[in-house]
Structure formats: C-alpha cells, structure tokens
C-alpha positions as CSV (number, residue, x, y, z in Angstrom):
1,X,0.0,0.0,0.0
2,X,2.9,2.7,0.4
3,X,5.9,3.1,-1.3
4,X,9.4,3.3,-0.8
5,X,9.0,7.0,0.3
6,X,5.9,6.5,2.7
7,X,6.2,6.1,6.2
8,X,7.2,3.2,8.4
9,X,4.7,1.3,10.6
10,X,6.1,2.8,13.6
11,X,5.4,6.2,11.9
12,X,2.0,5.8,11.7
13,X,1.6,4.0,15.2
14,X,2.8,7.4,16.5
15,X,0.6,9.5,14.2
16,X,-2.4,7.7,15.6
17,X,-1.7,8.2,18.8
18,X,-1.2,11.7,18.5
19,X,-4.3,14.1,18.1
20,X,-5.4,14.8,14.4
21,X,-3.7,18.4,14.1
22,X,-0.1,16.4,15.8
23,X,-0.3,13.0,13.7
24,X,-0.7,15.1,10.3
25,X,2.2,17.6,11.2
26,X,4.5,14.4,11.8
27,X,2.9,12.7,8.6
28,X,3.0,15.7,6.2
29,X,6.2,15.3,4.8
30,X,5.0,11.6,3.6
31,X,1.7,12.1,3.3
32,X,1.5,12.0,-0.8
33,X,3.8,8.9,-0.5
34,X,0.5,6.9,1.0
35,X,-3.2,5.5,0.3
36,X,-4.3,8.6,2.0
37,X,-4.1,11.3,-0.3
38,X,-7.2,11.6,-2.5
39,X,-6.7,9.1,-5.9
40,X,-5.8,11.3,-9.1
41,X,-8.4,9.7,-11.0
42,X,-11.5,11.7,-7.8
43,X,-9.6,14.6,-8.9
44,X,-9.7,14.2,-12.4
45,X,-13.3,13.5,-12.2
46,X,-14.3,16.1,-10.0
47,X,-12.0,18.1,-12.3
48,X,-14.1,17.4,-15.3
49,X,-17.6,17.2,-13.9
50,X,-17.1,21.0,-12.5
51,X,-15.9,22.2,-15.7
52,X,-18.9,21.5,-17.2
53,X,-20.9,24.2,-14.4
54,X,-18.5,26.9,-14.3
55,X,-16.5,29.4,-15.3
56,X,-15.7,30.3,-11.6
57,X,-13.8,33.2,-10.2
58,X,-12.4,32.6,-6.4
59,X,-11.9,29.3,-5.1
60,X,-11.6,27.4,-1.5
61,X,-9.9,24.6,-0.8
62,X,-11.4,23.4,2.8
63,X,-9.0,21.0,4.6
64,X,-6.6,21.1,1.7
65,X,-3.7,18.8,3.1
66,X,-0.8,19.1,0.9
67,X,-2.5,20.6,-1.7
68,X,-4.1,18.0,-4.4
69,X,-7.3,19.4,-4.2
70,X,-5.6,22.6,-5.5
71,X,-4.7,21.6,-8.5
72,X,-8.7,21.0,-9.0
73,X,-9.1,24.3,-7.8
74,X,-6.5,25.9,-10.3
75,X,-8.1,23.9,-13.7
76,X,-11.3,25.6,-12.7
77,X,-10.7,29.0,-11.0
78,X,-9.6,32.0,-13.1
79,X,-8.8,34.1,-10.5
80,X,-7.0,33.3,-6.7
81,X,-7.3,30.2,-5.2
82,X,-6.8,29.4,-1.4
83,X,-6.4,26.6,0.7
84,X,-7.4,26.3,4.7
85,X,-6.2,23.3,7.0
86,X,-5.3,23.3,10.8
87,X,-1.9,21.3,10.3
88,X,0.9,23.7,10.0
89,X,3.0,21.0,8.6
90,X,0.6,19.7,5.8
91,X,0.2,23.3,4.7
92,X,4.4,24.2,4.6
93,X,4.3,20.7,2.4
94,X,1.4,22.6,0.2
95,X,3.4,26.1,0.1
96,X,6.0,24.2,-1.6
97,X,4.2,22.4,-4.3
98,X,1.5,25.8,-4.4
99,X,3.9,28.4,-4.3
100,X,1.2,31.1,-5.7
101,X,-1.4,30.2,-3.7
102,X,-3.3,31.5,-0.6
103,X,-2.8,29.1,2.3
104,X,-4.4,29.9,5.3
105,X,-4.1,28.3,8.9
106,X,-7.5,27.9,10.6
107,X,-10.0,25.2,12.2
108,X,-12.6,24.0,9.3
109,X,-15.2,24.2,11.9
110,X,-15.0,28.0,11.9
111,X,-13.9,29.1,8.7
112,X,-12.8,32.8,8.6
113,X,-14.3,34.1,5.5
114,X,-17.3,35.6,4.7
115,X,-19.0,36.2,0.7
116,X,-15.3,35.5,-0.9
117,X,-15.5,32.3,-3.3
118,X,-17.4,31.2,-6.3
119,X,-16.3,27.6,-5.9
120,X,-15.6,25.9,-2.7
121,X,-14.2,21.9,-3.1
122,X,-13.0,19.2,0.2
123,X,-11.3,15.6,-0.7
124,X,-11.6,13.3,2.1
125,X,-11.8,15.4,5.0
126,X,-15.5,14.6,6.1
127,X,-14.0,11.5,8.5
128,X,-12.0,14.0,10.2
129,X,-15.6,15.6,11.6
130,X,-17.9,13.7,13.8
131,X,-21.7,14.0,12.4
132,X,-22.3,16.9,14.8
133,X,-19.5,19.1,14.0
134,X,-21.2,18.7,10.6
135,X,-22.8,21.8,10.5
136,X,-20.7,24.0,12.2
137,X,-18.3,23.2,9.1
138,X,-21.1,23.5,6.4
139,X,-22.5,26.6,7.9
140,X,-19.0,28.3,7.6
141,X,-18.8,27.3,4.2
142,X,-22.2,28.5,3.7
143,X,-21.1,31.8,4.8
144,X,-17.4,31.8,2.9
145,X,-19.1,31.6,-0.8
146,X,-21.1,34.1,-2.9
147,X,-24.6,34.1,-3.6
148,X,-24.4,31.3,-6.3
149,X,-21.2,29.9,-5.0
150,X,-21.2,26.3,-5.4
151,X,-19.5,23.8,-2.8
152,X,-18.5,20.7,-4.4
153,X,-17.5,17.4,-2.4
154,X,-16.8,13.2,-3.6
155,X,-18.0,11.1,-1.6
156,X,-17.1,7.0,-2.1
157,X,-20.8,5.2,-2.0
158,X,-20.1,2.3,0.6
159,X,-18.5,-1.3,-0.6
160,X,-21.0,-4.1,-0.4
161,X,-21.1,-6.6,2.1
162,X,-19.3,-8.8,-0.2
163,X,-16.5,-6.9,-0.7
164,X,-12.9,-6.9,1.3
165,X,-13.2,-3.5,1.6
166,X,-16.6,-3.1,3.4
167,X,-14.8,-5.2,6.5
168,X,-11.7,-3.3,6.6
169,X,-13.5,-0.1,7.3
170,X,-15.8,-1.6,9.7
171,X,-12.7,-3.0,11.2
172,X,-10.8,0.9,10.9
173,X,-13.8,2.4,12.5
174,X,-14.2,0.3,15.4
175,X,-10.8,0.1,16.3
176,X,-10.8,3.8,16.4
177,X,-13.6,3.8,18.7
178,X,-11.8,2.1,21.0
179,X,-8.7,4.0,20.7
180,X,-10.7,6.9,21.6
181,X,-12.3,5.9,24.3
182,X,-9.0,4.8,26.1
183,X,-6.3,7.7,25.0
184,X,-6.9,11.2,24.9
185,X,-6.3,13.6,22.8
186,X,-8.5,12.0,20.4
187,X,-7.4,11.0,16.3
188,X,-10.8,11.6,14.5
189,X,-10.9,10.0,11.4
190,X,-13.8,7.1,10.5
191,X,-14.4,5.5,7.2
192,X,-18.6,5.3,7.9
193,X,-20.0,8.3,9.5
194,X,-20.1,10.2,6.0
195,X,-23.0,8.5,4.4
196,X,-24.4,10.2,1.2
197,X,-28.0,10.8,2.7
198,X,-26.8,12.1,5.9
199,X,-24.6,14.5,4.2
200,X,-27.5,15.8,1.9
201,X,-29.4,16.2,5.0
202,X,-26.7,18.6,7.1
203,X,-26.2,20.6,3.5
204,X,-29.6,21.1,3.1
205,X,-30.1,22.0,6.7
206,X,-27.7,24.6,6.4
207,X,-29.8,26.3,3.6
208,X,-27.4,24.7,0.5
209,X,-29.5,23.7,-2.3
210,X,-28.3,20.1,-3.2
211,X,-27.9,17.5,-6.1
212,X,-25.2,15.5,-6.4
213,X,-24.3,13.1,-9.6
214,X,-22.4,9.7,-10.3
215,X,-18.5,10.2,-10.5
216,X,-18.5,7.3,-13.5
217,X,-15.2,7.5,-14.1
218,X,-14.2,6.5,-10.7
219,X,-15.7,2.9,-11.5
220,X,-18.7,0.7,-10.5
221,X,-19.0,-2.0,-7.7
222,X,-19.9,-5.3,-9.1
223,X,-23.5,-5.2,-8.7
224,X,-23.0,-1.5,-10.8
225,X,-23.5,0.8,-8.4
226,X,-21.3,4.0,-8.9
227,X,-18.2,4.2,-6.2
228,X,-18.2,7.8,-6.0
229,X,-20.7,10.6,-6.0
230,X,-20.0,14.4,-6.6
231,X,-22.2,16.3,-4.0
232,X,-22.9,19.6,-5.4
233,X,-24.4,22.0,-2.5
234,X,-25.5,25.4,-4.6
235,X,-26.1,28.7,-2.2
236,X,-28.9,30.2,-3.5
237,X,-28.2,33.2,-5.9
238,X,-31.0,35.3,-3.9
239,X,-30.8,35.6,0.0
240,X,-34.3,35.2,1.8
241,X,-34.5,37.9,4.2
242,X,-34.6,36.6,7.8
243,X,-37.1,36.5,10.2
C-alpha cells in the first residue's frame, strides 16, 4: 500500500496516537507517498464534472492537506485560489508544491471568511468531523461563498457486504472507537459516519441547495453501483430575508 518513500509502521503507530492536528504535522512530509491522499483519477473526475458548471472566479480549498485538491481548484478558478487546513505541517508541504497560492491556517469548523468564493471543493476530510460538527463546518462554508457559489464534495458510496473493503472499514472504524475511548487527545478519522444521505441532510439544513451526480469514471462496484458521487451544495443566488 505505500511506497518506498511512505512512512514506516512505527510512523503511523505514532501518528495515531497523537491528536489529528499532531499526527498530520509528523505525517506531512509523507503524506503524498500513502493511500491517503485523494486518488488522481477523484480529482480528475471532479475536475471534469465541474468544468462543465463553471467558469468560476475565487476558489476554496477546505482541509486542503498538501494541496491536491488545489490543483482542482487551479483547472477551474480564473482568478485566486486558497487553501485552509489546521496542520501547520501539511500546509508548509502545500506552500512548496503551491507556491502562488493562498494558504491559510485555521479550524474548518470555523472558517474565517465571509462572501469571498465562487467555488468551494474538500477531498476526504469529512472523516476527520464527527456527524455533529457537521454543521458548524457547512454553515461556515455557507457563509465563505457568494450568492451562487457552489461547494462541491466526492463522496465513495459504501463497498457491499461482499467486498474486502466493506470489512476493513468496519474493522478501521471500530478500532478507532476504541482508541478513543482509552487515550486522549482524540485521532478523528472514521471510514462510515459520511454517508451520502446524511450529508445531503446537514447541507440542506444549512440552507445549500443540493444534487449530487455519479462520479463514473471512478468505477462501478460489481453489482453496478457508482463508487463515487459528486455532491454539489449550490447557495442560492438570492438571499431570503430573515425573520
């Protein structure tokens, strides 16, 4: 699963036994040499499905690691682009590759812009939130696009029963409920609290207007259902007044 370059097993042992902001500083340097880092062929995909509802202006990179999602960002965006994440390490590994880009250090979960982006995209961040810090991040991204800003996210439809995969999460998930519940700080990150329909729910709740559309070229499972959706969550070009 990792190559020559990625880190050792006692690397990550440490990493998950640090907190989430800690174990990504100490795996930031490595992180683009593992599994984790989102699969070119989600970005290409995500690439070429938002082409087709642009041309955008400003764009947002929420939780944007070392930077892949950037390059999404810069395909799409004619004008500057900006990434946000909390780990000071996996953003000096993004200044490097994104020399010409915005990078700004702040918590997801209170995003500090307001009415600035056209286009707003996260890959694989949504394990790093449990489901009720949900909103607090959608809200904020809410509030950091435009009227008519769009806030685009993949999210891998679950493996079947059958598959390999489907277990392994399980397996992830539950081993990181226990690691929680023993060691403190806490490592968030779970495979199967991100289901599609929840999602739609907490995007819709926070006033987003919502579709989202097979990611094809990601592949099918074997019974043909798509492996990857685009969730596209549209702020409405008109504000209702409140009250």
């Amino acid at each position: 699963m990792f190559s020559p370059q990625g880190p050792s097993l006692r690397e990550l042992c440490i990493q998950a036994l640090s907190s989430v902001e800690r174990g990504y500083d100490l795996l930031a340097p490595k992180f683009d040499h593992t599994p984790f880092r989102t699969p070119e062929n989600i970005l290409e995909a995500t690439a070429h499905a938002l082409s087709e509802t642009g041309p955008f202006g400003t764009g947002l990179d929420v939780c944007c690691g070392t930077g892949a999602g950037l390059t999404v960002l810069r395909r799409l965006c004619a004008q500057q682009i900006t990434g946000v994440d909390f780990s000071a390490g996996m953003l000096r590994q993004a200044r490097t590759a994104n020399p010409n880009t915005t990078l700004v250090r702040a918590d997801a979960r209170a995003l500090p812009f307001t009415g600035v982006f056209d286009l707003a995209v996260t890959f694989g961040a949504l394990g790093h939130f449990l489901p009720a810090e949900r909103p607090a991040l959608f809200e904020g991204v809410y509030r950091a696009l435009r009227p008519g800003g769009l806030f685009a996210l993949p999210i891998g439809a679950p493996p079947p029963l059958t598959s390999v995969w489907h277990w392994a999460e399980l397996g992830f998930d539950l081993a990181m409920v226990v690691r929680n519940a023993v060691l403190r700080p806490p490592f968030v990150m779970y495979y199967r609290t991100t289901p599609l329909s929840a999602v739609r729910r907490d995007l819709t709740a926070a006033a987003f207007t919502v579709e989202s559309i097979p990611l094809t070229a990601v592949g099918r499972h074997r019974d043909g259902s798509p492996r990857c959706w685009l969730v596209l969550a549209r702020k409405p070009a008109v504000q209702q007044p409140s009250g």
